[in-house]
C-alpha positions in Angstrom: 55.3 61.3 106.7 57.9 63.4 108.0 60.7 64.7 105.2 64.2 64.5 105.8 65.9 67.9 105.9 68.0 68.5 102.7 70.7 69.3 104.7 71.8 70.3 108.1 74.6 72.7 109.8 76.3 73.2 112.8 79.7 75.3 112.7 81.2 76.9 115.1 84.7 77.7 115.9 86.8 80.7 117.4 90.8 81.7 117.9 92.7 82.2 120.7 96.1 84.3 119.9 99.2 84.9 121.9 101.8 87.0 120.8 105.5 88.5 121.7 107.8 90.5 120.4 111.2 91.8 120.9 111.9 94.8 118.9 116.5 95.6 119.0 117.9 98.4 118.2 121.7 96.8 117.4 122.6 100.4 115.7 121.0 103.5 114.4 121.5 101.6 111.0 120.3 98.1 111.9 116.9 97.6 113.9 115.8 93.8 114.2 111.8 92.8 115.3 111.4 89.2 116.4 108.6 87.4 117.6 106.1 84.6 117.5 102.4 84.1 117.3 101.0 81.4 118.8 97.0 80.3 117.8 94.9 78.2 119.5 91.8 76.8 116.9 88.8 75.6 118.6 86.0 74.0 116.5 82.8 72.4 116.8 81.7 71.1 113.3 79.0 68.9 111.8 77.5 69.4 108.3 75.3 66.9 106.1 73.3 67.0 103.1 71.5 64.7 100.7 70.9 64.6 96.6 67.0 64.9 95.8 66.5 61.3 95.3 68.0 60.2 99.0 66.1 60.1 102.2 69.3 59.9 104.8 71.6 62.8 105.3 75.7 61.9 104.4 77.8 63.3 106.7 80.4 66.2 105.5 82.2 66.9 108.6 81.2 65.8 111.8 84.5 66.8 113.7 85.1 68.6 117.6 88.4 69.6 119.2 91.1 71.9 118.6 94.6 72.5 117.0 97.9 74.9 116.9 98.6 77.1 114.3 102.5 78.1 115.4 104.0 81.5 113.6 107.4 82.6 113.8 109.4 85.6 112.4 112.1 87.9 112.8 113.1 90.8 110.4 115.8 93.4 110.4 115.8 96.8 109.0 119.6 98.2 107.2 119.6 101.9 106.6 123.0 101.3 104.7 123.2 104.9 103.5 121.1 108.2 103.4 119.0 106.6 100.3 119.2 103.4 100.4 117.4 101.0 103.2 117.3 97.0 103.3 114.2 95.0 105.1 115.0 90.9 105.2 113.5 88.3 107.7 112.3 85.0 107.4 108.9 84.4 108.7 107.3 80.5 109.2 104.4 78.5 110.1 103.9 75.1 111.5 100.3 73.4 111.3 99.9 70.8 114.2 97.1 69.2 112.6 99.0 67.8 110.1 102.6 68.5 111.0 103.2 70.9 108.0 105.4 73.4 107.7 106.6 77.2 106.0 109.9 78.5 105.9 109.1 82.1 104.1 112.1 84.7 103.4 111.2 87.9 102.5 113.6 91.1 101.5 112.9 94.2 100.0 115.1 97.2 98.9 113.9 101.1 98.9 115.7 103.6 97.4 114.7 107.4 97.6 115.4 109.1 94.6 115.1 112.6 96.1 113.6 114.2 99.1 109.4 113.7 96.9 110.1 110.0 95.8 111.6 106.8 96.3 111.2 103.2 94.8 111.4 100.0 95.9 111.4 96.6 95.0 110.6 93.3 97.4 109.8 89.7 97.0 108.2 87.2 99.8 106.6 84.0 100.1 104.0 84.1 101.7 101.1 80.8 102.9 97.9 80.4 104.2 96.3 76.9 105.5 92.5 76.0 104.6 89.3 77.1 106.3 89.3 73.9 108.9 86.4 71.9 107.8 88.0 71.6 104.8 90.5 68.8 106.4 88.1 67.2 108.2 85.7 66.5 104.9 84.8 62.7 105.4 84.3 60.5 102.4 81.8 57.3 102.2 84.4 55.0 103.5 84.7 57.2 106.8 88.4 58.6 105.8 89.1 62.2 106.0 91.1 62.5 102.2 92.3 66.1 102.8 94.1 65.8 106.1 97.0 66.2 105.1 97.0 68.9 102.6 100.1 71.4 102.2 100.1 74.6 103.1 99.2 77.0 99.9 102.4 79.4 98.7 102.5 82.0 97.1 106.0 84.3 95.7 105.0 88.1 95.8 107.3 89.9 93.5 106.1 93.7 94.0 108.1 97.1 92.5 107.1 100.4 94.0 107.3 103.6 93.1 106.0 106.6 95.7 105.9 110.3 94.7 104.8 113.3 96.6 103.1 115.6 94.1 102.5 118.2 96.1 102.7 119.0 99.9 99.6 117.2 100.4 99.2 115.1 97.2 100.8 111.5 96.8 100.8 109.2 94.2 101.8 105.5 94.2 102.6 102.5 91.7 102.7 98.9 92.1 103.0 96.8 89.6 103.1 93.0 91.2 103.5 89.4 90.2 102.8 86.3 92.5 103.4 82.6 91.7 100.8 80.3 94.0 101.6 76.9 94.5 100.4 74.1 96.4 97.1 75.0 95.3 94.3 72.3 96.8 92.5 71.0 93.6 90.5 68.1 93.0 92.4 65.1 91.6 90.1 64.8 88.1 88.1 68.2 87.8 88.7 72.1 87.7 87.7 72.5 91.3 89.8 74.5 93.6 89.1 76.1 97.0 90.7 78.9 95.4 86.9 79.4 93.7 85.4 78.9 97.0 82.5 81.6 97.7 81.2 80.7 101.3 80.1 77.3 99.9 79.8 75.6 103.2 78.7 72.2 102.1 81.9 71.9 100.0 82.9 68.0 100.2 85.5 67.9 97.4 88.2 65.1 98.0 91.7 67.9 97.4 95.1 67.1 96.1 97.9 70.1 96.8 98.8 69.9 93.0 97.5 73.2 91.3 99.2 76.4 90.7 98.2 79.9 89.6 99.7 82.9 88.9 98.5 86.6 90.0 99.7 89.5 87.5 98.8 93.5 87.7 99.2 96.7 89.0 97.8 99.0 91.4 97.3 103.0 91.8 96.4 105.5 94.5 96.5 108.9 93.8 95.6 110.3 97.3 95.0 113.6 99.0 95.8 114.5 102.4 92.9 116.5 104.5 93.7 120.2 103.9 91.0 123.1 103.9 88.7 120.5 104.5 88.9 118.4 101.2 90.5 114.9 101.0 90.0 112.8 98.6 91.8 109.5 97.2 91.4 107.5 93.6 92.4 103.8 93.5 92.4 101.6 90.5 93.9 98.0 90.1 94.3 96.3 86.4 94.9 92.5 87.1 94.7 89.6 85.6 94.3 86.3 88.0 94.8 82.4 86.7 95.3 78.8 88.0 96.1 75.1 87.1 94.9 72.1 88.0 95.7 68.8 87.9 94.5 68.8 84.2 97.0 71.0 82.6 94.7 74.1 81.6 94.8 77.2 82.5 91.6 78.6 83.9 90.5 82.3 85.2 90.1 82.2 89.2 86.4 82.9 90.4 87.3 86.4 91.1 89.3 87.7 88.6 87.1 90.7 88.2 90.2 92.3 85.8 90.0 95.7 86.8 88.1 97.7 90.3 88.1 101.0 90.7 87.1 102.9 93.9 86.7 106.8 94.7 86.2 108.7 97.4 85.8 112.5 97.6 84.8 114.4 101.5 84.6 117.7 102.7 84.2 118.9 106.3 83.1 122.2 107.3 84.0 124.2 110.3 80.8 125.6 112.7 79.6 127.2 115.7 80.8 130.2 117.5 84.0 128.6 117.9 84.6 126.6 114.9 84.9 123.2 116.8 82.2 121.8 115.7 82.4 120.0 112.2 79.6 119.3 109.6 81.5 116.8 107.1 80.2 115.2 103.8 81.8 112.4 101.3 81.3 110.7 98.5 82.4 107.1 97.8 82.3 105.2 94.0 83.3 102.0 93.6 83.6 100.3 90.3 84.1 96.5 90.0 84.6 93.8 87.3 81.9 91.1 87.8 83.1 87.8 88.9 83.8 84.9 87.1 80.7 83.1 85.9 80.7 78.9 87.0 78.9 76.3 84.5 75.7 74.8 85.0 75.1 71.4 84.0 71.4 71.6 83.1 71.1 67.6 83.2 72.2 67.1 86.1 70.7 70.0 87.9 67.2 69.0 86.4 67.8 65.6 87.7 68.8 66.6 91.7 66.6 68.9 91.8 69.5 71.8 92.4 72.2 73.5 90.9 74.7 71.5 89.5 78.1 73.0 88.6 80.2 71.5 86.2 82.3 71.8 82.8 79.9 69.9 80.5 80.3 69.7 76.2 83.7 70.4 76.5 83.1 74.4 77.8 85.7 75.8 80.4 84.3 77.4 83.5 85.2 81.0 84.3 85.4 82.2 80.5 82.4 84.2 81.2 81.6 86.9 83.9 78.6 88.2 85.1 78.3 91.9 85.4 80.0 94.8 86.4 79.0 96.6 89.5 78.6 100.5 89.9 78.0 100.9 93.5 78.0 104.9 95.0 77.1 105.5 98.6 77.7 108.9 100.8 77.8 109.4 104.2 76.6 113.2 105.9 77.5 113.9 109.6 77.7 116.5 112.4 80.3 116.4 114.7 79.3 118.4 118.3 82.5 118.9 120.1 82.1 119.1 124.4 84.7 120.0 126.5 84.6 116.4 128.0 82.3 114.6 125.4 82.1 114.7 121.6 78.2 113.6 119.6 78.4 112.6 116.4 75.1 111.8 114.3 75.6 110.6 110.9 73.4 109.4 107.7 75.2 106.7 105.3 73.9 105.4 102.4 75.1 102.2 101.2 74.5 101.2 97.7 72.1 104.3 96.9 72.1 103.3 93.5 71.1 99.6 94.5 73.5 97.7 92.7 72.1 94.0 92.4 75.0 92.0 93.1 74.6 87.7 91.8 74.7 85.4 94.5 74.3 82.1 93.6 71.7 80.3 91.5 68.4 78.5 92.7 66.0 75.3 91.5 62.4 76.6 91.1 61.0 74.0 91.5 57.8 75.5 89.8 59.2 76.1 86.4 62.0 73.3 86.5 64.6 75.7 85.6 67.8 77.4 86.8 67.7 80.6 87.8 70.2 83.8 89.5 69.8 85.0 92.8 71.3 88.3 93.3 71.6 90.2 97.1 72.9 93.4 98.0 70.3 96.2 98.1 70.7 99.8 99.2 71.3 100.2 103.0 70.4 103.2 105.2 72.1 103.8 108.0 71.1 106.8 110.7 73.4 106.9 114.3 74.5 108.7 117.2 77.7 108.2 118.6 79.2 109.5 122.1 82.2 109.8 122.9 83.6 110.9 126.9 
């Protein structure tokens, strides 16, 4: 006896884009960029799968064709005095799938405090549709529940504040606040494609009800190539929430809190006539695990699979898995030709071979739950030429 597949997929799809824009220059003091993007979405989509105890696969999505994703904009630029400068447009989107529709103003002001730093402040909303097959999920009475989903929002609030240090060294602030709403969530549950990690046999029926909110604050200090040393230092604090239909207030998949990245190079000067470069760097990145999901042991021991779900009256996403040191260097040497350039270089991905979780597995050997983690060192070794 032959044993039906646990599940089955076939996704393809692709993007065709054509753009235009007119860029007018009114006045030295006023410069206005229209234009228009216009997508064309081809997909080819079919996806089953079955619970332990079922021999028949359920269809997910079984869906081929294509749709219009239609983007608009036009934005003007105000240089209303020596200091002082005024962006504003309107930007919009119209989904042909399902008829919906953006209208998304945007302005910011920048003011330069002297000739080493300025500030600014802007706000825009901003919107993204789903990933496609989520529209086309099919549920057992043959209807397709989330085809007509809204188009998620979200308000970007950001304040700015930009100093040149030195003559090569810069440093920027960003503290930020974004409001998110038409957030797809299930109608009686804490799901949200907003926790969605590559999931592909997601079949959730969606309701554009949640909303979530997006607080921190970002800094680069940063610099510039000079005597052969650059290096930049990045750090973002932020705290990351939504709300589903429920009421509560839950921390999205990835709201890591904090990730820090650094990077550090140096570049050497060789041959008998210096144009040849041997260059080194250093990267260090530092992030806040993600968001840890809740296992329902009884229902995972009874599918034979992992089972997510609040269970006992737990919230999911209180806990996080762990942080993640990952350093990895790259090493090259740079031959300079009058008409050709060769560049061999060693990287190092993860040298210190950070174990990053994935997911979790069924063994099916000790009836338990267990991580999966990925992401092991990589070595790299090329040769580029350029003519």
């Amino acid at each position: 006896m032959v044993e039906t597949p646990k599940s089955k997929a076939s996704k393809h799809d692709y993007k065709l884009t054509f753009q235009s824009a007119l860029e007018t220059y009114f006045s030295e003091k006023h410069i206005n960029s229209t234009g228009f993007y216009i997508n064309s979405l081809f997909y080819n989509i079919n996806l089953a799968d079955r619970n332990a105890k079922e021999t028949y696969l359920h269809d997910i999505v079984n869906e081929k064709g294509s749709s219009m994703l239609f983007q608009f904009y036009t934005q003007s630029k105000f240089q209303l005095s020596s200091a002082f400068s005024l962006n504003m447009g309107l930007h919009s989107q119209y989904f042909r799938l399902n008829r919906k529709y953006t209208i998304e103003p945007r302005v910011a002001v920048k003011y330069k405090l002297n000739a080493q730093s300025n500030i600014s402040l802007a706000y825009g909303l901003h919107s993204k549709i789903e990933p496609l097959a989520i529209y086309f999920i099919t549920d057992n009475l043959g209807n397709q529940p989330n085809k007509n989903l809204d188009i998620m929002k979200s308000h970007h609030f950001v304040l700015s504040f930009s100093s040149m240090l030195t003559e090569n060294l810069n440093l920027t602030i960003e503290p930020y606040f974004q409001y998110l709403t038409d957030i797809s969530v299930a109608p009686d549950s804490y799901i949200s494609t907003l926790n969605n990690e590559d999931n592909l046999f997601f079949k959730q029926e969606l309701l554009s009800k949640g909303t979530g909110r997006n607080i921190g604050v970002d800094f680069t200090l940063e610099r510039y190539l000079k005597n052969g040393l650059y290096y930049m230092l990045t750090a973002s604090l932020f705290d990351s929430k939504y709300t589903p239909i429920d009421g509560i207030e839950r921390n999205t998949r990835f709201n890591k809190n904090y990730v820090i990245n650094m990077l550090i190079g140096k570049e050497w000067q060789v041959g008998k006539s210096k144009n040849n470069f041997i260059s080194a760097n250093l990267r260090f990145n530092y992030l806040g695990g993600n968001r840890a999901d809740l296992i329902d042991e009884t229902q995972s021991l009874l599918q034979h699979e992992a089972i997510y779900g609040e269970t006992n009256g737990n919230i999911a996403f209180e806990k996080k898995h762990e942080d993640l040191p990952i350093l990895s260097f790259t090493l090259s040497y740079r031959i300079n030709r009058s008409k050709s350039s060769y560049i061999l270089s060693l990287q190092i991905l993860n040298a210190t071979n950070t174990k990053e979780f994935q997911t979790h597995i069924f063994n099916q050997k000790t009836q338990t739950i267990e991580p999966k983690y990925g992401q092991n060192m990589i070595p790299n070794l090329s040769l580029k030429i350029e003519f």
